[in-house]
N, C-alpha and C positions, 0 to 999 in steps of 0.2 A: 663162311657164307656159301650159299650153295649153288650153282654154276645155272645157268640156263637147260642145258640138259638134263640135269639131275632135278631139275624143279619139273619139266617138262615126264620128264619117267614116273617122275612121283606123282602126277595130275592123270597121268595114264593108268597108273596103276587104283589111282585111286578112284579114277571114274567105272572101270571095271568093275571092281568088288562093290558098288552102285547100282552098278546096271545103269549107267548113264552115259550117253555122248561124251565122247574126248571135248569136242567144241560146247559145250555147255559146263562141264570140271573145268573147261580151261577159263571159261568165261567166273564161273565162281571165285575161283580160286584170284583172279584179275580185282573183282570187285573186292574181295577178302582183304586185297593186299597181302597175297600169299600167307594170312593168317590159318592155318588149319579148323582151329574154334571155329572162326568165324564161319568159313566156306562149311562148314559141317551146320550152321545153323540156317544158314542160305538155303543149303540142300533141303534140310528138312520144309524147309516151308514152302519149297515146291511152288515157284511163280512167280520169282523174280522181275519182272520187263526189263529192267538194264541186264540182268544177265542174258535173259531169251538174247535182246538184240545185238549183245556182241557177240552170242553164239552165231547164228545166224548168220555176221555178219564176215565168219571166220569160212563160210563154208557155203558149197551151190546146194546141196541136198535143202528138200524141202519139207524134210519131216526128220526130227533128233529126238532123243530120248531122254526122259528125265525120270529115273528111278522106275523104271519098266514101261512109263507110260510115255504114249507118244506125244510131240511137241511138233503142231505144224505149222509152216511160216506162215501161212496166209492169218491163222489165227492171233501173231503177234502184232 
């Protein structure tokens, strides 16, 4: 089973090769239940609201990113 860190490196990594916020992978990958599939269909469809609000809610910045495009709190 895989440790907290090594789940956490692997949300990192994965948000990168995305082009997307650490706090929004993390938040997918959260609703997924660290399912990979799943968080990979999350992603695509780009507009979660339970995801935005636990990103958000992981972080002070007011504007994240989700697959190049910007994501701002006010708008959630």
């Amino acid at each position: 089973m895989a440790t907290q860190q090594s789940k956490a490196h692997h949300v990192g990594e994965w948000a990168s090769l995305r082009s997307t916020s650490p706090e929004i992978a993390e938040a997918i990958f959260e609703v997924a239940n660290y399912d990979e599939k799943l968080a990979e269909e999350i992603w695509q469809q780009q507009g979660s609201d339970e995801v935005l609000f636990r990103a958000f809610d992981k972080t002070e910045l007011d504007v994240l990113t989700w697959d190049n495009k910007q994501v701002e709190r006010r708008n959630v």
